[in-house]
MARDREN-271200 format. One line per field, with one value per residue (C-alpha): residue number from 1; residue in one letter; x negated, y, z negated. Coordinates in nm, 3 decimals. Layout:
N
n [NUM / ...] $
res [a / ...] $
u [X / ...] $
v [Y / ...] $
w [Z / ...] $
REM end
This chain:
228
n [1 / 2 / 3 / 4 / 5 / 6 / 7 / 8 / 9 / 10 / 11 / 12 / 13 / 14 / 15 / 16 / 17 / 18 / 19 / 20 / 21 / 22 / 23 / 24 / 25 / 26 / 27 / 28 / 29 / 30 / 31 / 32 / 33 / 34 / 35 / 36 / 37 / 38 / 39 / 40 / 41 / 42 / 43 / 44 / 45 / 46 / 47 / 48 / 49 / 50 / 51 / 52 / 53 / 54 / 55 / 56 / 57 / 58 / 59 / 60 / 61 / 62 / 63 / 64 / 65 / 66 / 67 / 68 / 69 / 70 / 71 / 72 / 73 / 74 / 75 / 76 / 77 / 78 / 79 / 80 / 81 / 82 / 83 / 84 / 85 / 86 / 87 / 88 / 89 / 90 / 91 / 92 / 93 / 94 / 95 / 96 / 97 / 98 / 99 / 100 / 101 / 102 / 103 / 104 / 105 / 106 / 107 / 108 / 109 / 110 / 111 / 112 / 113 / 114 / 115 / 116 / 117 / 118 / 119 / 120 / 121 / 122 / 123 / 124 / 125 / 126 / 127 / 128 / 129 / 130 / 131 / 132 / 133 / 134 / 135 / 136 / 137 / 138 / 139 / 140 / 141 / 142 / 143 / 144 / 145 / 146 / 147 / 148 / 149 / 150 / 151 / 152 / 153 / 154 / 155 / 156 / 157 / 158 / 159 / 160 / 161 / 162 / 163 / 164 / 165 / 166 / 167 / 168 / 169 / 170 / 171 / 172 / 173 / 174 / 175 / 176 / 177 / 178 / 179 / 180 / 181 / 182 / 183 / 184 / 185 / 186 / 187 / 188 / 189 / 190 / 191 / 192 / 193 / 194 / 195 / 196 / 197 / 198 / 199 / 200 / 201 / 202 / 203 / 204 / 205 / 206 / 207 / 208 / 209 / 210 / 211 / 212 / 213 / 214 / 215 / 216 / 217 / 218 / 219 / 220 / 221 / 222 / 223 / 224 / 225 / 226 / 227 / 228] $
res [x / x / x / x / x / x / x / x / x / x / x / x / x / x / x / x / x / x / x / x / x / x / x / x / x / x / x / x / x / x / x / x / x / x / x / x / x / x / x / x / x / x / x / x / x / x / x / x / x / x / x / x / x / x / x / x / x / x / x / x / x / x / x / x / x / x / x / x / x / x / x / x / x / x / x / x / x / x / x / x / x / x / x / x / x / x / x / x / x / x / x / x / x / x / x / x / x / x / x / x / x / x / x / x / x / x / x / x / x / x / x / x / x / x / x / x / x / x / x / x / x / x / x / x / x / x / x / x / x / x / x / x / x / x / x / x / x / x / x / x / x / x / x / x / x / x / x / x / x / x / x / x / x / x / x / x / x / x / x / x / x / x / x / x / x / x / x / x / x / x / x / x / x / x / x / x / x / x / x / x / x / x / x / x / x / x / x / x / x / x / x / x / x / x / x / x / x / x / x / x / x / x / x / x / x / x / x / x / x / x / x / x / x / x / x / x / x / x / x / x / x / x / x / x / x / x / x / x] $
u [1.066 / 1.373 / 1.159 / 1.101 / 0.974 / 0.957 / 1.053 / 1.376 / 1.519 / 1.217 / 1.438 / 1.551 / 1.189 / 1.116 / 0.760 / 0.754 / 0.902 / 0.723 / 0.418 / 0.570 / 0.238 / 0.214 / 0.220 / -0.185 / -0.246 / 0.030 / -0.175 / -0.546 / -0.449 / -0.204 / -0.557 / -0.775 / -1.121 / -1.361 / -1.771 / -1.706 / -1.517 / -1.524 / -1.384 / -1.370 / -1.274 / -1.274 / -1.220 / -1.190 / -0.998 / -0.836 / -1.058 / -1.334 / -1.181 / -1.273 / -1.647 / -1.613 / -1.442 / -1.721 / -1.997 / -1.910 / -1.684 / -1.933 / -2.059 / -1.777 / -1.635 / -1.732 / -1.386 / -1.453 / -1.314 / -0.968 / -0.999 / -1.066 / -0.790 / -0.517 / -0.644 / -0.612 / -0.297 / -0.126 / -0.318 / -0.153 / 0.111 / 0.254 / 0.041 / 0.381 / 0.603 / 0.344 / 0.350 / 0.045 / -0.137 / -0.446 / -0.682 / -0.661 / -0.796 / -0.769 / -0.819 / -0.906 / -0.978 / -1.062 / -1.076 / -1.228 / -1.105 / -0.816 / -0.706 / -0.472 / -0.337 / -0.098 / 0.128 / 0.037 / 0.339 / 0.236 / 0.311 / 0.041 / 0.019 / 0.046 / -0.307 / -0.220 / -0.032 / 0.298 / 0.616 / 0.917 / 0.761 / 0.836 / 0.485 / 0.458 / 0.137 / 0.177 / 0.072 / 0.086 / -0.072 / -0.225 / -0.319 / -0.248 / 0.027 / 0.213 / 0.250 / 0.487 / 0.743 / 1.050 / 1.389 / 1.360 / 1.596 / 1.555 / 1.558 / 1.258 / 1.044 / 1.057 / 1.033 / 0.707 / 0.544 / 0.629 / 0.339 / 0.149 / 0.188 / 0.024 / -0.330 / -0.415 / -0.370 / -0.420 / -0.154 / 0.116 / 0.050 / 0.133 / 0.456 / 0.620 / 0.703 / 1.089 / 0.990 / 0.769 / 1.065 / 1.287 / 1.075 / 0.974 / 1.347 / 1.341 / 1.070 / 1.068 / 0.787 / 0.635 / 0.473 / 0.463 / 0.662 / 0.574 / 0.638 / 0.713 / 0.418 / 0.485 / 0.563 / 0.934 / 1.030 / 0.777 / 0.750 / 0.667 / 0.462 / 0.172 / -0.084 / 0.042 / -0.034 / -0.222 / -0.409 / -0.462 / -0.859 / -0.949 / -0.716 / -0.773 / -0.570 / -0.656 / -0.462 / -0.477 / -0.316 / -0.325 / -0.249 / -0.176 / -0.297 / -0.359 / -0.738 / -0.648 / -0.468 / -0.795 / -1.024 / -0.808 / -0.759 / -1.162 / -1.240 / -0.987 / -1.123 / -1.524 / -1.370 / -1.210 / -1.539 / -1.783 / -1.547 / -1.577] $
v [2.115 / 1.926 / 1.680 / 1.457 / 1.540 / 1.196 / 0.947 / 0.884 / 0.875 / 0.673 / 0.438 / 0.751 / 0.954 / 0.979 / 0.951 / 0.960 / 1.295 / 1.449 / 1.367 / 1.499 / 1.377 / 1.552 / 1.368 / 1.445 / 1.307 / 0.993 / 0.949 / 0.931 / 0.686 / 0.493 / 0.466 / 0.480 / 0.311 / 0.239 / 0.108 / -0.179 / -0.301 / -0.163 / -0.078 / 0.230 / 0.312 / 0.661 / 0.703 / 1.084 / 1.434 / 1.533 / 1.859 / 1.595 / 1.330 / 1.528 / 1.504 / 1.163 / 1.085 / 1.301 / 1.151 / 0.779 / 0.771 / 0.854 / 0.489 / 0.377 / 0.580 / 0.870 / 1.067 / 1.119 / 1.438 / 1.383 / 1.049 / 1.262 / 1.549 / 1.284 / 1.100 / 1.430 / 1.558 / 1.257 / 1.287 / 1.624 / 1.595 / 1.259 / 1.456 / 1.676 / 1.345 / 1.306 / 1.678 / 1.693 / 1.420 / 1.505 / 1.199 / 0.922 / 0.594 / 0.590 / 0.250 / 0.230 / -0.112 / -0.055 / -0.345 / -0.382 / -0.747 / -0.779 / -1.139 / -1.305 / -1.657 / -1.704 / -1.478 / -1.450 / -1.295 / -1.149 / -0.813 / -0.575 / -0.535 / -0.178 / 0.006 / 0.209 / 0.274 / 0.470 / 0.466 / 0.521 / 0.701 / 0.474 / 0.307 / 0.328 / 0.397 / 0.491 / 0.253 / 0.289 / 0.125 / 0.368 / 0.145 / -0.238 / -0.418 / -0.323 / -0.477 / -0.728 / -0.673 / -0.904 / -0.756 / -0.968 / -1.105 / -1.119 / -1.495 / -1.465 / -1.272 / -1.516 / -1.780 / -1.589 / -1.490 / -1.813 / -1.962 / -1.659 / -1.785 / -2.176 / -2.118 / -2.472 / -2.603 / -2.442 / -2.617 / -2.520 / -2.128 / -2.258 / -2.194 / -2.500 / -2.479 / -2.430 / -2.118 / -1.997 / -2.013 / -1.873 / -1.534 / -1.570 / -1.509 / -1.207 / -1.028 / -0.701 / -0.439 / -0.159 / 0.133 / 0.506 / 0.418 / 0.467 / 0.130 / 0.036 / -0.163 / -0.429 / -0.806 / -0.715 / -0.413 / -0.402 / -0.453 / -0.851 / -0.778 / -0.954 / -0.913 / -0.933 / -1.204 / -1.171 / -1.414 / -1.200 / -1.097 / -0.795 / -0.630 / -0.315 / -0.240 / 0.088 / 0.037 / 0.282 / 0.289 / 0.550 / 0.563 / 0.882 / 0.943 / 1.230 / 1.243 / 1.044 / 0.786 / 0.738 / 0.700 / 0.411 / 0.205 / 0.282 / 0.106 / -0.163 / -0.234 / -0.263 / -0.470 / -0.724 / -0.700 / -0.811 / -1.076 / -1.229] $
w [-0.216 / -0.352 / -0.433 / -0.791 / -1.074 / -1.300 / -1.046 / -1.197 / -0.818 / -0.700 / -0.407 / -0.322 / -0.183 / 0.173 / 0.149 / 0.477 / 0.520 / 0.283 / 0.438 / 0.781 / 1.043 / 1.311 / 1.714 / 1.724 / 1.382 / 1.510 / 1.794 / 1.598 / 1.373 / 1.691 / 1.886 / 1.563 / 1.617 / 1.356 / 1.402 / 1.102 / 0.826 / 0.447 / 0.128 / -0.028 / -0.398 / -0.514 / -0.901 / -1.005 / -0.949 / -0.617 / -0.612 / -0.561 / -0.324 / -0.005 / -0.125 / -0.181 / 0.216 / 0.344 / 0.212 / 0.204 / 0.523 / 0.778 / 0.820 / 0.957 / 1.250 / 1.434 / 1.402 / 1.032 / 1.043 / 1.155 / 0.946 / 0.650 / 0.668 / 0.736 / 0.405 / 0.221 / 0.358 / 0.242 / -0.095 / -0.143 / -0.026 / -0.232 / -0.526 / -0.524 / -0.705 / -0.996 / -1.109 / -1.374 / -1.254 / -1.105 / -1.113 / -0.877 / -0.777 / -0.408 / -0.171 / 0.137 / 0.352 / 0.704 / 0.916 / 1.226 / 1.284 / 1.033 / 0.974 / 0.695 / 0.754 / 0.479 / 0.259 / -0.068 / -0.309 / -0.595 / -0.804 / -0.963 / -1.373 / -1.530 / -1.530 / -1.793 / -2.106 / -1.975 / -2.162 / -2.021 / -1.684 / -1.416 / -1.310 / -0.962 / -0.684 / -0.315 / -0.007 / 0.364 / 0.639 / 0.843 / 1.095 / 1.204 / 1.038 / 0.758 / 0.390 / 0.298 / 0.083 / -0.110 / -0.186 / -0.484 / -0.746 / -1.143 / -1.060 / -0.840 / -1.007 / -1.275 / -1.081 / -0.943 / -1.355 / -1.427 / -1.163 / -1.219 / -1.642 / -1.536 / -1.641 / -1.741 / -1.394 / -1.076 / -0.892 / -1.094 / -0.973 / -0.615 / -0.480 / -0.362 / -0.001 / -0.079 / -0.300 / -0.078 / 0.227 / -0.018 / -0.061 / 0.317 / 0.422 / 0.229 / 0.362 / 0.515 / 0.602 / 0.374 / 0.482 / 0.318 / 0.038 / -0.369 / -0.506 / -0.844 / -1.075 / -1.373 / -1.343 / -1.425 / -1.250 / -0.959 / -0.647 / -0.481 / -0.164 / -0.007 / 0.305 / 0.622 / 0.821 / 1.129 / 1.317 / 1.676 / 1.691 / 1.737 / 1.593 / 1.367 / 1.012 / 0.805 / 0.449 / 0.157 / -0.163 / -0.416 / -0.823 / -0.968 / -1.349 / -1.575 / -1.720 / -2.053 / -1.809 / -1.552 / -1.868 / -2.025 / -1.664 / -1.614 / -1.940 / -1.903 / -1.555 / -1.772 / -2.007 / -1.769 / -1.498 / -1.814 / -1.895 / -1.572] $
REM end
């Protein structure tokens, strides 16, 4: 395939292509239905992440199976842009009754140590409504770190409601895309809002790392958990 090899032409991938579903895998996850809500967090190699689906994903819905070779097909198959990465922390939140009143803009901090590679992780919603994202500015982005920086008081990290318009009328949806990561160069985006019952959302992201990487974000997430 013609595809990447570093990234370098990141806002140029098709994820979406690349990934290529099928109409019967379409159709599972167009009609998916799941027995309750959950999280899952799988830290370790792809040669193990099928283990990991099949023993932990059974509790909530009966067409695990399907469920679980859609979840690895995109695994490999996104696995081709980070050539010699072969850990991953993969996220999954299935929601049985998904509901998020307000959007909340924000970008995610490097997990790791990473030079000049472009940091990026994949995200799709599977499922339900798709992520929010902000064609944003230099200007808004530091507008954004600049609440993010107000530690001493709470209300200065809350966008006023002109900011908050101002990202709002930038908005557009994200789904099957790598995104970029780092409070300069990454991506704004936020939980879609959604206030109709009932309705179901299946959202997964996935970092890439080698084995060096995926030991440093492991103990930087110990070190941050037994500071809390």
């Amino acid at each position: 395939m013609e595809y990447i090899n570093k990234l370098n032409s990141l806002d140029k991938i098709s994820v979406r292509r690349l990934i290529n579903l099928n109409k019967k895998e379409k159709d599972f996850l167009k009609n998916f239905d799941c027995n309750k809500s959950n999280t899952y967090d799988y830290y370790g190699g792809i040669s193990n992440a099928k283990k990991y689906l099949v023993d932990n994903i059974t509790d909530c819905m009966d067409s695990n199976f399907q469920f679980i070779k859609i979840i690895m097909k995109i695994i490999n198959r996104v696995k081709l842009c980070y050539p010699g990465k072969d850990y991953i922390w993969l996220r999954i939140k299935v929601r049985k009754s998904y509901r998020w009143k307000d959007i909340r803009w924000h970008m995610d901090e490097f997990y790791y140590p990473h030079g000049d590679e472009i940091h990026s992780k994949f995200i799709a919603t599977l499922c339900g409504p798709p992520t929010y994202g902000v064609k944003a500015t230099i200007a808004d982005k530091k507008m954004l770190n600049s609440k993010n920086a107000a530690e001493d008081d709470v209300s200065k990290r809350i966008l006023s409601e002109e900011e908050q318009e101002l990202l709002n009328s930038k908005k557009i949806n994200i789904n099957y895309s790598i995104i970029k990561i780092g409070y300069q160069n990454g991506l704004m985006h936020s939980e879609p809002i959604c206030t109709e019952p009932n309705t179901k959302r299946v959202f997964i992201s996935i970092l890439y790392m080698k084995e060096s990487e995926m030991h440093y974000f492991l103990q930087k997430q110990k070190k941050e958990q037994s500071s809390l």
